[in-house]
N, C-alpha and C positions, 0 to 999 in steps of 0.2 A: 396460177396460184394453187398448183396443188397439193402442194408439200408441205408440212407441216410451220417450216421456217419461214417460209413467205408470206404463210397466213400471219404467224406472229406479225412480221415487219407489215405488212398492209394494217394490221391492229394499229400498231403503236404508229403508223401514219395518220390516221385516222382521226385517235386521239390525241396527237400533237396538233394538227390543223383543225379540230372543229372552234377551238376558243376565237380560231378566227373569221369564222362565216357567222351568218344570222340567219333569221327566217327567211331570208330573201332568198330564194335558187342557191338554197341549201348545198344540194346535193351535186350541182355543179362545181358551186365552189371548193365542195371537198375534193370533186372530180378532180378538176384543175389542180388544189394546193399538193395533192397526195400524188397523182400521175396515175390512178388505178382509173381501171372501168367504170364508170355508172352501175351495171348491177354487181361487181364487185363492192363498191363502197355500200350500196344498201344490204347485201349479203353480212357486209363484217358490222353494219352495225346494228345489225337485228343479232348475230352474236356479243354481240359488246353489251348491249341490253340484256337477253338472258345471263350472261356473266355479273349485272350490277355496275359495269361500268360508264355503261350510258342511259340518257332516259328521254323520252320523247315528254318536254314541255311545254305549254304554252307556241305550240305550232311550229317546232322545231325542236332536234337534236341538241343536247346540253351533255356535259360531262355530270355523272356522278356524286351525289354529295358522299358518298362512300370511296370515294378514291383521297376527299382530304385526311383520313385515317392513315390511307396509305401512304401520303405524302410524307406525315408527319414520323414515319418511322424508317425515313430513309438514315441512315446512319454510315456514311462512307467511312468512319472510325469510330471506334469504341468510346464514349464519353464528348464527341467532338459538339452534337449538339449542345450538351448541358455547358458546356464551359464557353462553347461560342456566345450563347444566349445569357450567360453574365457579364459576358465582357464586351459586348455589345449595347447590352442596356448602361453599360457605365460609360461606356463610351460618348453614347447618345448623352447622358446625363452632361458630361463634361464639355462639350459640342455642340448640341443643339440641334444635332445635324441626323439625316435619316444615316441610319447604318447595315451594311451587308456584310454577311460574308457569302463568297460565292466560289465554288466550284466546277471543276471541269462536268457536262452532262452531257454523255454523247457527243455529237457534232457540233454542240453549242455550251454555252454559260447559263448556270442556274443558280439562283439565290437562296442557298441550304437556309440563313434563318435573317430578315429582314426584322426591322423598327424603323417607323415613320419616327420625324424630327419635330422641330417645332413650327417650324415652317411648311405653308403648302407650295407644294414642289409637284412640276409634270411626270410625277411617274405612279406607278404601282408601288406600293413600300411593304412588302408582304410576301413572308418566305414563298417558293416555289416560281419566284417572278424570274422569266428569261434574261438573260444580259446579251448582248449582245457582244461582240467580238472588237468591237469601236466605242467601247465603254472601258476606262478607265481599269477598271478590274481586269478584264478580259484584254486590254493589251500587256499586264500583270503576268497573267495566265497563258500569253504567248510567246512565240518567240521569233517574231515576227520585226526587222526594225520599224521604229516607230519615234518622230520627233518629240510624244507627249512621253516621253520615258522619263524618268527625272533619275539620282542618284539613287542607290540600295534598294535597285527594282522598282522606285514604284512609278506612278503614272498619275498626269492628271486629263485632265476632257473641264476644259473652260468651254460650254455650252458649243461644244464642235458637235455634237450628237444631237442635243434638243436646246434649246432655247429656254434660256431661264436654269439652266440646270448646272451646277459643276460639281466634279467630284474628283476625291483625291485617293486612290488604292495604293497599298501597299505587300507584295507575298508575308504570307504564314508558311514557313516550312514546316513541315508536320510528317510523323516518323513514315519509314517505308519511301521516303521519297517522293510522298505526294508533297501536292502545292495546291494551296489557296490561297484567295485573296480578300483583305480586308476594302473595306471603302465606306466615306464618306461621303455623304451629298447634302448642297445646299445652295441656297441660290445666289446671286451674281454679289447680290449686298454683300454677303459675307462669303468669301470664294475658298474653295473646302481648302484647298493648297497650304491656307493659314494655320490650319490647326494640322498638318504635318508631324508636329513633333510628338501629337497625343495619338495621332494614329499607328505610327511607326510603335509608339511605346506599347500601346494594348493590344499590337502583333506580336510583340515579346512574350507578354502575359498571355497569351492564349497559347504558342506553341509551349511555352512553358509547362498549362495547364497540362495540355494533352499529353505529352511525354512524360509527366511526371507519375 
């Protein structure tokens, strides 16, 4: 890792995989999640610390409460948070239901701005949360065949992913030729699939927003 680029990607390894180790052999586990060396991973995170973006608490490595600043100023389009996050909360209003919108991140699926619903449901409901690729949204956002496809792109995940859980996504085309994806979740009582026609519609109103 001597170059400059390597060190970047050994970073952003680092702080992608520590949400998922604890105090327990730490630093094995980053070993293993990341593929880097042992004093490579303690090298980048004595730098990640002088940088602010990590902190040694309570007997292990945590990310930064100064990185949610950062989060929050991700903006893959001009205005795309502010208009997601109204039409999101109305959606949930109208639903019940928790609500995403989620975007392509790298290698994987992230949730640019999340609302819990009214139901407790097994997940994280909170922008920044990963999606996985076998989530309703993210078979939206590929293009990959896939039987949960339904008509006008969108997709549903009847608790094939987790148990207790369904959701129904639908693409947002938004200028430039990006693609996002909206979705709803909820549990089996009321299965997201149902309110289809309110999701589809508040993908209208958002591409709308943003283009306009």
């Amino acid at each position: 890792m001597g170059d400059g680029r390597s060190v970047i990607d050994g970073a952003f390894r680092v702080l992608h995989a520590l949400p998922g180790t604890g105090p327990d052999r730490q630093i094995a586990r980053l070993t293993a999640l990341t593929g880097l060396p042992r004093p490579t991973v303690h090298r980048l995170l004595s730098q990640l610390a002088e940088a602010g973006s990590v902190e040694w608490r309570d007997g292990c490595w945590t990310l930064a409460a100064g990185l949610l600043d950062l989060g929050q100023r991700v903006e893959p389009l001009p205005g795309l948070r502010r208009s997601a996050a109204m039409v999101i909360q109305a959606l949930r209003e109208e639903t019940g239901a928790a609500v995403s919108l989620v975007v392509p991140g790298g290698e994987a699926f992230v949730a640019l701005e999340m609302v819990p619903g009214r139901e407790e449901l097994p997940i994280v409901a909170q922008p920044g949360a990963p999606m996985p690729a076998s989530t309703a949204a993210g078979v939206v956002l590929s293009d990959l065949p896939e039987p949960r496809r339904r008509r006008f792109g969108a997709a549903v995940d009847d608790q094939h992913l987790i148990e207790g859980l369904t959701c129904y996504a639908v693409p947002v085309n938004l200028p430039g030729g990006h693609l996002a994806a909206l979705q709803i979740a909820t549990s089996p009582a009321r299965p997201a699939e149902r309110a289809a026609g309110l999701v589809h519609r508040a993908a209208l109103e958002l591409a709308r927003q943003v283009t306009a």
